[in-house]
N, C-alpha and C positions, 0 to 999 in steps of 0.2 A: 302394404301401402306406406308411401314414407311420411315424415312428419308434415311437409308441405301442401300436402295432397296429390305429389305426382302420380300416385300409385291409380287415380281417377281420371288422370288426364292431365295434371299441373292445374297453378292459378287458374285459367280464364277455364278450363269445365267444371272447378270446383266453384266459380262465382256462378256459373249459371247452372247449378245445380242450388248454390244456396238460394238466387233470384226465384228458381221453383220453386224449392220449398217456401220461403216466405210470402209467395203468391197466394200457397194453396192454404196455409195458414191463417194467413194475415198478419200473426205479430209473433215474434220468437225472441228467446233472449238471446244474447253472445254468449252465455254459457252452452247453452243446450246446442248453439251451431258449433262449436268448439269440440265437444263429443262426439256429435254426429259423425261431424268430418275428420275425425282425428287430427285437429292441429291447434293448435296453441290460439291463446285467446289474441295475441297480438296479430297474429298474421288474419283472424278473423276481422277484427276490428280495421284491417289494410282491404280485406275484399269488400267490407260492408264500405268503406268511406271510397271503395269505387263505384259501386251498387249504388250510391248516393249522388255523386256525382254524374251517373248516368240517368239520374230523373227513375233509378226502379225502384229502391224502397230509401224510406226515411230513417235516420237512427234517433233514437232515444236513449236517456240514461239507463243502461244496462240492457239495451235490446235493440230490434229493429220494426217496422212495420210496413204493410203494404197500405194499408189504409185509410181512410181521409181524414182529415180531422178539422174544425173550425178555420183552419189558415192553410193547411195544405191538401191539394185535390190528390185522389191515388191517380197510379199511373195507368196507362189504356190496357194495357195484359190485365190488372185487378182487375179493373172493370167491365172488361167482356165477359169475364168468370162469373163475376157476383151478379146475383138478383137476376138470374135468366126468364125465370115464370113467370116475374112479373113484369120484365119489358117486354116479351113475346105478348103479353096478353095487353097492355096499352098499346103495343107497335098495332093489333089488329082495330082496336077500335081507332086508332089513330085513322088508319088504312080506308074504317067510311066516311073520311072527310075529302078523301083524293078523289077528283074528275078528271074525266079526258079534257085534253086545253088546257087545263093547268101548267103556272107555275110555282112548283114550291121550292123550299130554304130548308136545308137540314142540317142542323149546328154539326157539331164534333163530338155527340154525345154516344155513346153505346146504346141507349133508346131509339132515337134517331135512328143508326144506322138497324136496329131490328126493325124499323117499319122500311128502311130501304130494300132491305131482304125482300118485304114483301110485296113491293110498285112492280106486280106481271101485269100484261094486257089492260091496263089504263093509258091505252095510245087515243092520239100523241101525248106528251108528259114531257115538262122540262124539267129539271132537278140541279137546284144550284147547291153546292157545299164546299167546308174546307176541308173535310175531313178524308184526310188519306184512304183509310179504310174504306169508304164509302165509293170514293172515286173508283179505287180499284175495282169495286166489286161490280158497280155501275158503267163504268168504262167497258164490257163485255157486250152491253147489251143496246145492241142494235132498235129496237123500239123506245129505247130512251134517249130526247136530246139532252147531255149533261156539262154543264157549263162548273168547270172546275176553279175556287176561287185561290188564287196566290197570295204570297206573301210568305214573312219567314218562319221555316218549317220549325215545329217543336217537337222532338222527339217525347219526350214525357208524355203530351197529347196525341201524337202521331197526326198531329193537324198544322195547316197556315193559318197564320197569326197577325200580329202585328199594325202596324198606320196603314201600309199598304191595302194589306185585306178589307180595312173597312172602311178604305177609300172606294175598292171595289165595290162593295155591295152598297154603298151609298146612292152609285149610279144607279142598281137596278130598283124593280117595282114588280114584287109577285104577288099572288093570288093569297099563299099559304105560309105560313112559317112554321117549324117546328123545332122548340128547343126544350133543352130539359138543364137543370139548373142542380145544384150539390144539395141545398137545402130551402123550405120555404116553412117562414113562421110567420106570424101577425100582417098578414097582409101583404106580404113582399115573397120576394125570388133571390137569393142568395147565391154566391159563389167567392168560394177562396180568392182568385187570382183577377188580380185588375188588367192584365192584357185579356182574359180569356173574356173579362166582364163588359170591356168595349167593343170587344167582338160583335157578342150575343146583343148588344144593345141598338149596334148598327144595323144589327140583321131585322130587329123588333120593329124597328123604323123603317124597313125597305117594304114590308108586307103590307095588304091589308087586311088581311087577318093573324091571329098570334095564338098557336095553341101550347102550352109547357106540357111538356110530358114527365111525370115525377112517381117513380115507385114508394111506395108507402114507407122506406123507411128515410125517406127524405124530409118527411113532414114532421112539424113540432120541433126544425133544428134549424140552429142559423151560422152565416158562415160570416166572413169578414167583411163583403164585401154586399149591399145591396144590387140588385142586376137591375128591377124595376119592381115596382106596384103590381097587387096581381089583378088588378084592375085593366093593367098594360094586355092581357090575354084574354081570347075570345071563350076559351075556355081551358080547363086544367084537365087532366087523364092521369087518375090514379089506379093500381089496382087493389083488388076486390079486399087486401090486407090492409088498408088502413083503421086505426081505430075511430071512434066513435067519436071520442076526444081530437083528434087530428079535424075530424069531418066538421065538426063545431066551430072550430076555429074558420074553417071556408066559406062555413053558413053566414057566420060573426059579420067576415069581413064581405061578406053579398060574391064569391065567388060562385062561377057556373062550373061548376065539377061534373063529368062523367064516373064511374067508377065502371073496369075494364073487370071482369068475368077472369081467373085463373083458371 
């Protein structure tokens, strides 16, 4: 192999081989991807500052991460990875909230899209989202009407965005909403990113009901950005992992919590 990594394929298979691994990781330093790949700490520090630029991982001093942190949301690859048992097991109890006639909302979350997995034979069923992912998977299926919402595409998210989008969903009025948020503490719903947080907050206002859906290790953590009250939600869907301490804090603030069976 030569010093650049041609011997793997050149630059752009050695970036998406470093993009893997720090997927499966989560956080690595420049040294260690430097060995890996046999090449020099410079030419590493060239693929991560495209890796970055591309919305896949974040650098930090002396490394890199997939991961979320108070001010940056991880990218949609981390997050279809992480925490699978516990949004499969919220997406189902999510799931006995859905009726035929309905229309529901399903943000851009990897939650969200596990309960879209699971909308079979609750015909008829509307399904509104911006979420790429979702569309596609929903776009196949003949027993569902699904109303795809625009706006400009974010690759980071793999979702539409933006004034447009939530001029969209301002118009409509459904039955269900379903969002899931990065973190929630002392009575609120958090998220890193203020485009993503006028999204979710337009969508909160199109419903007449509001459920968050939040894996247990979202609790007890706050991010930059308030999204709403969790007052704003008809009820919250954690699963069966949160602590005792996180639960208190729900009780605290007179939150309706379910807790979802793993």
């Amino acid at each position: 192999m030569t010093r650049d990594g041609s011997g793997r394929g050149g630059p752009e298979r050695r970036r998406r081989d470093i993009s893997d691994h720090v997927l499966s990781e989560g956080s690595v330093t420049a040294a260690d991807l430097a060995a890996r790949f046999g090449v020099s700490l410079m030419t590493i520090h060239r693929d991560l500052d495209e890796l970055e630029r591309q919305g896949i991982v974040r650098k930090y001093r002396g490394g890199v991460t997939a991961q979320p942190s108070g001010v940056f949301e991880s990218n949609v690859a981390y997050r279809l990875k992480s925490m699978r048992t516990a949004k499969e097991a919220i997406a189902a109890r999510a799931l006995e909230l859905v009726e035929p006639g309905m229309a529901i909302m399903l943000d851009d979350s990897t939650t969200a899209l596990a309960l879209a997995r699971r909308l079979t034979g609750i015909t008829p069923l509307t399904v509104i989202t911006n979420f790429l992912e979702a569309i596609n998977l929903l776009a196949v299926r003949p027993d569902i009407r699904l109303m795809a919402l625009g706006g400009d595409y974010d690759p980071l998210h793999n979702s539409f965005l933006g004034v447009s989008c939530a001029d969209a969903i301002e118009s409509l009025n459904v039955d269900l909403c379903f969002v899931s948020t990065s973190a929630v503490s002392g009575g609120f719903a958090y998220h890193q990113e203020q485009h993503i947080v006028s999204v979710k907050r337009a969508m909160l206002g199109a419903a007449a009901r509001n459920v968050l859906l939040v894996d247990h290790s979202k609790l007890g953590r706050v991010a930059l950005h308030r999204v709403a009250p969790l007052t704003s939600f008809d009820r919250l869907i954690v699963d069966d992992a949160a602590d005792g301490e996180a639960l208190r804090d729900l009780d605290e603030h007179k939150v309706r919590y379910d807790i979802a069976a793993t």
